[in-house]
N, C-alpha and C positions, 0 to 999 in steps of 0.2 A: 553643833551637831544637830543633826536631823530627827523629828521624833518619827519613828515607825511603829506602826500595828503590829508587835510581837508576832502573832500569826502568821496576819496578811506573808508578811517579809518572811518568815521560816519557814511556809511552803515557795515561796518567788525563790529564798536560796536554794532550799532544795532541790527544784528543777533542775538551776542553775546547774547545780555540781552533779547533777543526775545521783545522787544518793537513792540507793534501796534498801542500805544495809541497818542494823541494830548496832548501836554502838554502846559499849560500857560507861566510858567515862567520855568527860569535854578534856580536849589537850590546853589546859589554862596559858601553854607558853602564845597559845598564838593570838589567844581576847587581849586586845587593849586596856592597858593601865586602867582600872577603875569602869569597867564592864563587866556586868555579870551578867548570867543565866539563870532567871529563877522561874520553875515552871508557875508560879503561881503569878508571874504576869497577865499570864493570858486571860486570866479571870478576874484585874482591875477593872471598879466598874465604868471608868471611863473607855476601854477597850483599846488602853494603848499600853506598850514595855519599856522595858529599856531604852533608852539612846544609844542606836546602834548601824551599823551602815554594812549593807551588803558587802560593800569590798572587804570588808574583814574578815569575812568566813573565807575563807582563802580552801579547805579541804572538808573532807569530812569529818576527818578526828572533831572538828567545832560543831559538829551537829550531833544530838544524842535521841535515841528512841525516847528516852522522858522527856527530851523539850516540846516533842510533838501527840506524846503517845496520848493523851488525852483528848486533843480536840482528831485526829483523823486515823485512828486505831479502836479508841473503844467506842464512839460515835457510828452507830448504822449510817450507811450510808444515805444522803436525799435522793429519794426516786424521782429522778427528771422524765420528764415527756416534752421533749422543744418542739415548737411551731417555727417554720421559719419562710422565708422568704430567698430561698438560697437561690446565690444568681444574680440578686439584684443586686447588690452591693457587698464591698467587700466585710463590713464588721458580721453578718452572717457567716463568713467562710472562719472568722478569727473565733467568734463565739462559739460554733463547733472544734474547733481547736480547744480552746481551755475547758470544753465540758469534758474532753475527752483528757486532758490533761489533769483535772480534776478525779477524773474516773482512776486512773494511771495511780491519782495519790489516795484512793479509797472515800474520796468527799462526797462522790456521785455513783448511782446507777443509773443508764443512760436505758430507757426502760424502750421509746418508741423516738421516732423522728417523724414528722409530717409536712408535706412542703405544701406553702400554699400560693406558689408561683406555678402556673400552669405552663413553662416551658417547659415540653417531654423530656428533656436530657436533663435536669435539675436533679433527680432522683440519682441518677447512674454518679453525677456529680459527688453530691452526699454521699455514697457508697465507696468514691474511688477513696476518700477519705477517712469513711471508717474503716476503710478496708487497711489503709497504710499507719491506723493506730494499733490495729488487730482486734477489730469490732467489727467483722463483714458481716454479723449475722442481726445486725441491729433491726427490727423490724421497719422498713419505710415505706410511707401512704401519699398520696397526692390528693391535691382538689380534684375534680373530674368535670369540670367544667371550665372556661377561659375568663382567667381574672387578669394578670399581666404575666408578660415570657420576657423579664428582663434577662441580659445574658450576659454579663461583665466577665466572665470567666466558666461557667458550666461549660461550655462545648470546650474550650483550654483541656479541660481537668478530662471528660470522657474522652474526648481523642486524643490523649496525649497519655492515659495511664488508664491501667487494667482494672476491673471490677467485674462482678457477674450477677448483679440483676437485672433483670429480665424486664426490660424499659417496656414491653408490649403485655408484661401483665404486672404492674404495679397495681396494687389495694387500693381504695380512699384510705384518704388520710382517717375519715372516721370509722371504719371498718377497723383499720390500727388499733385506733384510741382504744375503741371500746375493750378489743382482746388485753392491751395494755393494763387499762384499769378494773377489767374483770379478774385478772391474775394478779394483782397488788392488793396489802394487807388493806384494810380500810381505813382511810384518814392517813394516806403514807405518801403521799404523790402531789408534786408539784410540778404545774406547767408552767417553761417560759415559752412566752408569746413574742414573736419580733419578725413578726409580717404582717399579712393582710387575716384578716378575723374569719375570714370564710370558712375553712375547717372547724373554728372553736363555733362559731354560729350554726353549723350542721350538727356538728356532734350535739350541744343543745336540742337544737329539733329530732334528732334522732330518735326512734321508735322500737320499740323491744322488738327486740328477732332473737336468730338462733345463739348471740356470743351472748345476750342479757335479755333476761324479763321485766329489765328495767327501762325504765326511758333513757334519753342523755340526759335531762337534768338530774335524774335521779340517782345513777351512776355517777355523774357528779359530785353530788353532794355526800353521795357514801365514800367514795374514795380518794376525794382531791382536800389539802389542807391550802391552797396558796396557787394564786396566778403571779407571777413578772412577769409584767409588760410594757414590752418597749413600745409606746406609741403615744400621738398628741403632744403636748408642750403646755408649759405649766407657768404660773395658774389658769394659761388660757392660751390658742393658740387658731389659727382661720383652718387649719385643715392640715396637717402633717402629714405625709406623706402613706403611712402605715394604717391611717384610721380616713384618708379620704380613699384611699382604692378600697373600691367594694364596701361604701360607706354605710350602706342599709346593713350589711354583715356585723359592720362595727357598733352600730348601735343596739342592735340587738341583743350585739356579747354583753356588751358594756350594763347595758339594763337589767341580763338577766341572770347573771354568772352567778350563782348560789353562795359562792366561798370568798373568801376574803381577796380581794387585787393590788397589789402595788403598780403602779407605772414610772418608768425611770425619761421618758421623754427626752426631747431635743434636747435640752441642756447636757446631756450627758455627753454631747455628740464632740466635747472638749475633752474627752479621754481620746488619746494619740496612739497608736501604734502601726507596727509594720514597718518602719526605717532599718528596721536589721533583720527583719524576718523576711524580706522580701531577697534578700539577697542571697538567701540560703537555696543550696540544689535539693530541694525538698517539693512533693505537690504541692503545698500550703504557699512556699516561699513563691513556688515560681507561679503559682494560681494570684497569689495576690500582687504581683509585680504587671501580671497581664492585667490585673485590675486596675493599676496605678496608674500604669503606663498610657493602656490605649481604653480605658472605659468612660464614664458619660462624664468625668471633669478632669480629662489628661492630662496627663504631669504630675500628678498629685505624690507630693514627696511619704506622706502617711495616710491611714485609715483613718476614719472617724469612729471611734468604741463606740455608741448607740449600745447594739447588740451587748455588746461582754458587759455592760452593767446590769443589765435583767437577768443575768448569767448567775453575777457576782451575788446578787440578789437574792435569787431562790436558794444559792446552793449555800454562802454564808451567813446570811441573812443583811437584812441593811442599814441595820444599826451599827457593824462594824466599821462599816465605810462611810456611812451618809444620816442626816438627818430626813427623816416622813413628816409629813405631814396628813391628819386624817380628814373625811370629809366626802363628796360625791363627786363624781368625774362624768358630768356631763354631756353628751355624742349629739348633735347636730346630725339631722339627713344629709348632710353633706360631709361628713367626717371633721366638724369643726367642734373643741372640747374645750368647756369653763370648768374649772376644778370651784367646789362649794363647799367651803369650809363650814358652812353653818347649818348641814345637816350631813350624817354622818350614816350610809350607806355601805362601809365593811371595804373602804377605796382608802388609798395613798398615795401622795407621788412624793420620791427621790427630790429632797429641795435642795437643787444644784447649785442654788449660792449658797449653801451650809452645811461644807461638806467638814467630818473628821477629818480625813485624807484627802490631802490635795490629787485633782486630778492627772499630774503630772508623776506625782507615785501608784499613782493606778493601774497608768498607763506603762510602767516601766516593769509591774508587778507580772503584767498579761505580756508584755513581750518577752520577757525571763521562762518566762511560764512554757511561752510555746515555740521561744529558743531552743529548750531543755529538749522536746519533741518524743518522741512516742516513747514508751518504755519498752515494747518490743515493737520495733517497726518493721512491717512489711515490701518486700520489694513490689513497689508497681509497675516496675518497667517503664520508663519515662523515653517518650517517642518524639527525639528533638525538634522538626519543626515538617510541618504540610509539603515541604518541596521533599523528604523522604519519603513520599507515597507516591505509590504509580498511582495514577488513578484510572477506572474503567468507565470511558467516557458512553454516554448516547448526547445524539444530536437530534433536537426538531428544529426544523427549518420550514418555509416557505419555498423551496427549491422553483425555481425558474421564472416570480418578480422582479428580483435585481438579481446582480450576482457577487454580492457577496454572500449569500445562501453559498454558490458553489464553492467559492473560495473559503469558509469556513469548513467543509466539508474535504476540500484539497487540504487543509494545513491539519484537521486530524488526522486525514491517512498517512502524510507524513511524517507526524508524532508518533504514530502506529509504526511507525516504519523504523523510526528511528530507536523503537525500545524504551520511550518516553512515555505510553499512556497505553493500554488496551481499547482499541477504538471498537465496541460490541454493536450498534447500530444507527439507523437511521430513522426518522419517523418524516412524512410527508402530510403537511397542515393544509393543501392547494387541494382538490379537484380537479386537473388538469388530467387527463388522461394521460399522456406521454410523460410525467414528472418523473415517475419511480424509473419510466425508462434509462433517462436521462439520468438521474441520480445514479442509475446502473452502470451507465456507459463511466462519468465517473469511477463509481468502486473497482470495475471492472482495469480502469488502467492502472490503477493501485495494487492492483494483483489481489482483488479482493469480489470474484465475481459470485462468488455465493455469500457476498454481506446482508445481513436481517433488512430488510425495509419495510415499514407499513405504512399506513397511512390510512387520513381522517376516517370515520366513516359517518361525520357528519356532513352536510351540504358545506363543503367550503367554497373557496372563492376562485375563481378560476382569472392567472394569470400567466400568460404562456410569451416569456420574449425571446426562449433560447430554449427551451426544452424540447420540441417536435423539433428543433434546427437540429441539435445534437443527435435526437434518437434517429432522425433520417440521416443524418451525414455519419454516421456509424454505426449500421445494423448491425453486425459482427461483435460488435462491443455489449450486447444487452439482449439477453435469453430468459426476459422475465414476462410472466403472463400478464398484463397490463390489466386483463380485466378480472384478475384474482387476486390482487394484492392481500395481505392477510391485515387487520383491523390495527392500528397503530398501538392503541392498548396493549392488545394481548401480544405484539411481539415485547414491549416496555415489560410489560408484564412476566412474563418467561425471562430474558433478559435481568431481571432484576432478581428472581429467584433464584435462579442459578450463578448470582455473585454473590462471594461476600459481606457480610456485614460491614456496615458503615463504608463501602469499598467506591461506590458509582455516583458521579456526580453527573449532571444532564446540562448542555449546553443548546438553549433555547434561540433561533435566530428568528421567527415567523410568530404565526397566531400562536392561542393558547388553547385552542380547541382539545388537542390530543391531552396534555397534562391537566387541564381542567376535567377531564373522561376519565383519567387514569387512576384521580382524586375516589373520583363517583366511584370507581368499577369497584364490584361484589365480590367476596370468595368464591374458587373456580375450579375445574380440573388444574388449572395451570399453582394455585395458591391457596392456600384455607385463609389468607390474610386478604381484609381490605384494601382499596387500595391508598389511603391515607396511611394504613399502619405497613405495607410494606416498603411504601416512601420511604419510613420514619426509620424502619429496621435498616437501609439496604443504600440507601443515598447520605452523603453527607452534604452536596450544595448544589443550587441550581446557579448557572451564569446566566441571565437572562437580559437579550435584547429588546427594550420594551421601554417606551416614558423616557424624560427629559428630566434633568435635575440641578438643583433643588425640586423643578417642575414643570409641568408642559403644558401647555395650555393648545388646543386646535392644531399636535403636533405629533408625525409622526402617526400609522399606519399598526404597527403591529399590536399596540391598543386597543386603539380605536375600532380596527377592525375587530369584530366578534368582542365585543367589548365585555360582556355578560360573561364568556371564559375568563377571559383575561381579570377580570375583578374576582370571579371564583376562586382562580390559579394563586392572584396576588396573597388572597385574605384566611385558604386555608391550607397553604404549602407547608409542610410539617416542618421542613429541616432550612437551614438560611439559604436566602437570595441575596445574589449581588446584580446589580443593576447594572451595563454598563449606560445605556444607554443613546443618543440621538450623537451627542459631543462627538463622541470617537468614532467619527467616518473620517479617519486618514485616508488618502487619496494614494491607493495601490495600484499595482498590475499594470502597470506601462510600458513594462519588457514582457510582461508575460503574455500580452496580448499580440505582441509578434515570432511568438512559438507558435509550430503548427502541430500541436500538441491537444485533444478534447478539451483538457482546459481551458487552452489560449483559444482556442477559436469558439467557445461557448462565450467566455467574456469580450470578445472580437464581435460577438454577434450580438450580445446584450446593450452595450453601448453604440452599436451602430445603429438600434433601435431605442436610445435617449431619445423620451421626446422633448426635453429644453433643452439640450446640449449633444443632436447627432453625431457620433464620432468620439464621443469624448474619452479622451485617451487615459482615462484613471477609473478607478471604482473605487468609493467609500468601504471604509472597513468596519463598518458598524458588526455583523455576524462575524466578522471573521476573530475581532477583541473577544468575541463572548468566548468563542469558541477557545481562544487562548488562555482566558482566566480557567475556563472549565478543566483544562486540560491542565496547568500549570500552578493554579492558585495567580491571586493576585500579588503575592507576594512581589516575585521577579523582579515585575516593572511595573507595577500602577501603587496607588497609596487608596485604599478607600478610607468613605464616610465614617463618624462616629454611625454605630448601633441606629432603629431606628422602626415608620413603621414607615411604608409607600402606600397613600392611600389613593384609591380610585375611586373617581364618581361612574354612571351610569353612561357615561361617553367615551370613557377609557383616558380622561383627562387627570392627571394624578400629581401629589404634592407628597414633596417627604417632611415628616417631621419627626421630632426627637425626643416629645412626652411620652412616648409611649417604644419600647425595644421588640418587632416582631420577626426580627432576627433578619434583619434587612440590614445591608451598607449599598452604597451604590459608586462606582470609580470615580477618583473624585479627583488625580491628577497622577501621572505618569514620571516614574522613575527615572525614564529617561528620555532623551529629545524624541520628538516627535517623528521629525527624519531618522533618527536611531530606530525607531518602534515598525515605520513604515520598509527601513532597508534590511530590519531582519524580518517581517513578514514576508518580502516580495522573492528574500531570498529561499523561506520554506517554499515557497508559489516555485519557484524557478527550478529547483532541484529535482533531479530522475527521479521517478518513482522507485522502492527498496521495495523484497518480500516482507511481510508482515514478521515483526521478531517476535518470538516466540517464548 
C-alpha cells in the first residue's frame, strides 16, 4: 500500500467526487478490511495518515464533515495575493486553477492577481478564468511597462471565451497590491510569486499616496506574513528563467523583501500534470492543450508544476509536502542565485531531493483537484476556432510597384463578394499621383465605387508601372479627386472605430509608413483613444508582407524601403503579426492576363513593363498570400512559426528568433501543393465580379 498525507489525499478526493455536503456518519461497508478513519491523523507529527488509496473512496457516504472539519472549516482562510507570469507557460494557467480550487474548498482567499507579463491580452486571459470559476470580480493589475509578452495560450483563452475587463484600463499591478493589502487584517497575507519580480520590486519602491501613508516596504511589513516563490534553482543555478528576465527587479526583491521567503525552484518542475485535464471541454482543458500542443516545446504530452508548488506552499504550508532548508538566497545582476546556508537571512528553498510526498502524488493530487473544476461554473461561451469569424478586412498596399498590390486588392473584393470577409478600405503608401485613381478604377469594377481610400501623407516613393495606364484607359471607372485624398490615418482611423471589438484584421502588402502613423496618431474628433490603444481595442492580427525568414539579409523592398516605419510598425504593433513574407511569390495570373477585363490588362501592362523579364507572363503572389491569411486566418492552407520576435536593424534587414515571444509567427509552409494554392488564387482573379454581400 501507498502511504498518503491524510489531508493532501482528502481534499484531491473530495474534488474528485465533487462533495459539498455534511455527512453524519462513514458508510464502514465500503473502507477496506483493516482501514480506518481517525481525525486525529491529520495531526501526526510526521504529517502523514492512514494507508489508503483514492480508489477506495468510491462515493461520498466515505467522506465525513469531521474527517475534514478541522483543517478547512474552522481554519481562516490564507489571504493569497499571486504574482504571475500568465502567458508564459502553462504551470501559471494550472496554478491559478488550484488557488481557485482551493478557494472553492474554503483553504484560500484569492485577495488580488498581478501579471507581470506585459502582453496586453494576459489580463482579459486571467479574467476569462476567474470568470468560468465565479470570481470575475477578482481585482487584476498589470506591470506598465515592457518586460516579456509570452503568448502560449492568452490570445486562445480572450478570443475564444467571454470576460469583461476592460484591457484599455487595467491598474498596476502595484496600485492592486496596495488596495489589497490596505484592506487585509495585519500580518494576514501571503504572496505567491511565479514570474518576473517587476511588480514585487515596484511595490517595494512604492511611495505613500492617496491608498496608504505608508511606503511599500512599510505596508509590507505590516501586512504580509510569507512570500512563495517560484524562482532560481537550488543550491545554485546561472540564471532561471523567472529571476534572469528583468534581473535588476529580482535582486532587488530578493534583498530587500522585509518578511520571511521560501522558493520552491526548478527542481520542482518534476511535478507532472495536464495529461487528463487537457482533454477536458473546459477553458482551462482546451487553454492548456493549445499550450501543449502548439507552444515553445510542441508536443508536450504534460505540464511542468513549477508554479502549483509555490501554490501548495503558501496556502498549506511546506512542511506537508516537502523538506526547507534555511539560509540566504543570493541574486546576481544577471538573475544567477547561490543559496547560503551559512548565514540565515528569513530565505528557504523547497529541497527537491527530500521530498515527504513523492512528486508523482503531487502531481496527481493537482490533476484530481482541477479535474473536480469549478464549484459553480460559469458559462463563457467557447468560440470554436478563427475560420467562425468573418473578419473586416483593411488593406495597405504600395498599389502600382508591382502588381501583386492589385491582385491582392482583386481577391478581397472577391471575398467581399462572396460573403467571406467585410472588405472596409484601402490605404495607399506611394506618392504617385494617379494610384488612388487606379486603386478606384479597381473598386469601382467590384461594384464598390464609393470604397474609403487614403493615403500617405508623408513623402512616399513614387512608383508608377500601371497606375496612370489604368486611370487613362478608364476614366469612366474613377470619380475621385486625386488631389484631395483624405490622410490614410484618419480614414484607418474612423474605420477602426466604427468596428467592433476585436473584429478587424489589416492586410499589409507595401511600406509601413501609414501603420507606423497610425501607431503615433493622438486622440481626435474621430476617437478619444490613441492610436496604439485603438489597435489593441479593435484589431485582432496584422498579415504582413515584409522580411525574409528565418531572415533576409540585402532583401526585399518593403523593409528596406522607409525602414525607420517599418522597425517602428515591427517593434510596437500591439496585437500579433504574421509574416508572410519574400518565399511565397507563387507565379499567378497567366489567364488573367488575357481577359480584357481592368484587371487583366493593369497586370498585362505591369509585366509588359518587367525590367528583367519584359512580357513575363506570371506575377508573384507575394500581397496577394498576405492578403489571404488577413482574410482567412492561416489556418486553411499554410502552417506557421513557433511564437517569436522579428527583429529589425536600422536597414530594414531582420532575423526571427525564439528567446523572446512578441507575438510574431511568420508562414512557414503550406497545407497544400503549391499548384493547389496558385490554381485557387488565379481562380478568385478569374471570377465575375458579385454585389458586395451584405
Amino acid at each position: 500500500m501507498r502511504s498518503y498525507h491524510l489531508h493532501a489525499v482528502a481534499l484531491a478526493i473530495l474534488s474528485l467526487v465533487g462533495s459539498r455536503t455534511v455527512l453524519s456518519e462513514v458508510a464502514n461497508k465500503h473502507v477496506p478490511t483493516g482501514v480506518t478513519f481517525h481525525k486525529n491523523t491529520i495531526y501526526r507529527p510526521d504529517g502523514h495518515g492512514d494507508n489508503w488509496r483514492p480508489l477506495w473512496v468510491a462515493d461520498d457516504s466515505q467522506i465525513t464533515d469531521d474527517l475534514i472539519a478541522d483543517e478547512t472549516k474552522t481554519k481562516a482562510p490564507v489571504k493569497i495575493i499571486l504574482d504571475t507570469d500568465f502567458g508564459d507557460d502553462g504551470d501559471d494557467l494550472a496554478a491559478l486553477c488550484i488557488l481557485h480550487q482551493m478557494a472553492d474548498l474554503g483553504e484560500v482567499e484569492i485577495l488580488a492577481i498581478g501579471q507581470s507579463n506585459s502582453r496586453w491580452d494576459a489580463p482579459g486571459a486571467i479574467d476569462v478564468i476567474n470568470t468560468y470559476y465565479g470570481r470575475p470580480d477578482i481585482p487584476i493589475g498589470q506591470v506598465k511597462y515592457k518586460t516579456h509578452e509570452g503568448n502560449q495560450y492568452s490570445e486562445f483563452l480572450v478570443k475564444r471565451y467571454s470576460f469583461d475587463l476592460d484591457l484599455d484600463d487595467v491598474p498596476s499591478a502595484v496600485e492592486v497590491y496596495r488596495r489589497a493589502l490596505v484592506k487585509a487584517p495585519d500580518k494576514s497575507v501571503k504572496f505567491v510569486v511565479m514570474g518576473f519580480k517587476s511588480n514585487m520590486r515596484d511595490l517595494l519602491k512604492s511611495k505613500p499616496d492617496s491608498i496608504s501613508p505608508l511606503s511599500g516596504i512599510e505596508l509590507v511589513k505590516k501586512k504580509v506574513i510569507l512570500v512563495s516563490d517560484m524562482g532560481g534553482g537550488y543550491p545554485s543555478n546561472e540564471g532561471e528563467f523567472n529571476f534572469k528576465m528583468v534581473s535588476d527587479a529580482t535582486k532587488y526583491y530578493v534583498e530587500h523583501w522585509p518578511t520571511p521567503m521560501i522558493f520552491s525552484g526548478l527542481g520542482t518542475g518534476s511535478i507532472r500534470v495536464g495529461t487528463r485535464v487537457r482533454k477536458t471541454d473546459t477553458p482551462v482543458g482546451r487553454a492548456l492543450d493549445e499550450k501543449l500542443t502548439h507552444g515553445w516545446r510542441p508536443g508536450e504530452k504534460s505540464q511542468a508544476g513549477f508554479d502549483l508548488a509555490a501554490v501548495l506552499v503558501a496556502a498549506r504550508g511546506a512542511d506537508r509536502y516537502f523538506n526547507a532548508k534555511s539560509g540566504c538566497n543570493k541574486v546576481d545582476a544577471n538573475g544567477a542565485n547561490t543559496f547560503d546556508y551559512h548565514h540565515d537571512c528569513g530565505h528557504q528553498h523547497v529541497d527537491s531531493h527530500n521530498r515527504k510526498v513523492s512528486y508523482e502524488e503531487i502531481g496527481e493530487m493537482f490533476e484530481e483537484m482541477i479535474l473536480a473544476g469549478p464549484k459553480n461554473p460559469v458559462d463563457t461561451h467557447y468560440l470554436p476556432t478563427d475560420a467562425a469569424i468573418r473578419y473586416r478586412v483593411i488593406y495597405d498596399c504600395d498599389f502600382g510597384c508591382d502588381g501583386d498590390d492589385m491582385l491582392g486588392l482583386a481577391v478581397l473584393h472577391h471575398l467581399d463578394g462572396e460573403g467571406k470577409i467585410d472588405f472596409l478600405g484601402v490605404g495607399f503608401s506611394m506618392s504617385d499621383r494617379l494610384g488612388p485613381a487606379a486603386m478606384d478604377v479597381v473598386n469601382t469594377y467590384y461594384n464598390r465605387p464609393d470604397f474609403p481610400i487614403g493615403i500617405t501623407k508623408l513623402r512616399g516613393a513614387a512608383c508608377d508601372l500601371y497606375s496612370s495606364y489604368m486611370a487613362n484607359l478608364y476614366p469612366d471607372l474613377w470619380d475621385i479627386n486625386v488631389d484631395n485624398i483624405p490622410d490614410a490615418v484618419d480614414v484607418y482611423r474612423q474605420l477602426l472605430t466604427d468596428s467592433p471589438d476585436e473584429s478587424v484584421t489589416f492586410a499589409c502588402g507595401g511600406y509601413k509608413q501609414n501603420l507606423a502613423e497610425l501607431l503615433k496618431s493622438e486622440p481626435d474628433d474621430i476617437s478619444p483613444l490613441t492610436g496604439v490603444a485603438l489597435v489593441r481595442k479593435k484589431v485582432v492580427f496584422v498579415s504582413d508582407m515584409g522580411g525574409g525568414y528565418p531572415s533576409a539579409v540585402d532583401k526585399g523592398c518593403n523593409f528596406k524601403s522607409f525602414s525607420a516605419h517599418a522597425k517602428y510598425f515591427v517593434e510596437n504593433w500591439p496585437t500579433p503579426i504574421i509574416f508572410t513574407g519574400h518565399r511565397w511569390g507563387i507565379e499567378i495570373g497567366e489567364k488573367l492576363m488575357k481577359q480584357d477585363t481592368p484587371v487583366g490588362r493593369g497586370l498585362k501592362e505591369r509585366m509588359r513593363r518587367n525590367a528583367k523579364y519584359p512580357n513575363y507572363p506570371r506575377q508573384p503572389s507575394w500581397d496577394v498570400v498576405a492578403a489571404l491569411v488577413a482574410a482567412e486566418g492561416w489556418e486553411p492552407h499554410f502552417n506557421v512559426s513557433k511564437p517569436g520576435c522579428n527583429v529589425l536593424d536600422n536597414k530594414g534587414n531582420n532575423w526571427f528568433g525564439y528567446d523572446d515571444d512578441c507575438g510574431h509567427r511568420f508562414i512557414e509552409s503550406s497545407k497544400i501543393s503549391h499548384d493547389a494554392l496558385r490554381d485557387m488564387l488565379d481562380e478568385m482573379l478569374l471570377a465575375p465580379p458579385r454585389p458586395r454581400a451584405e
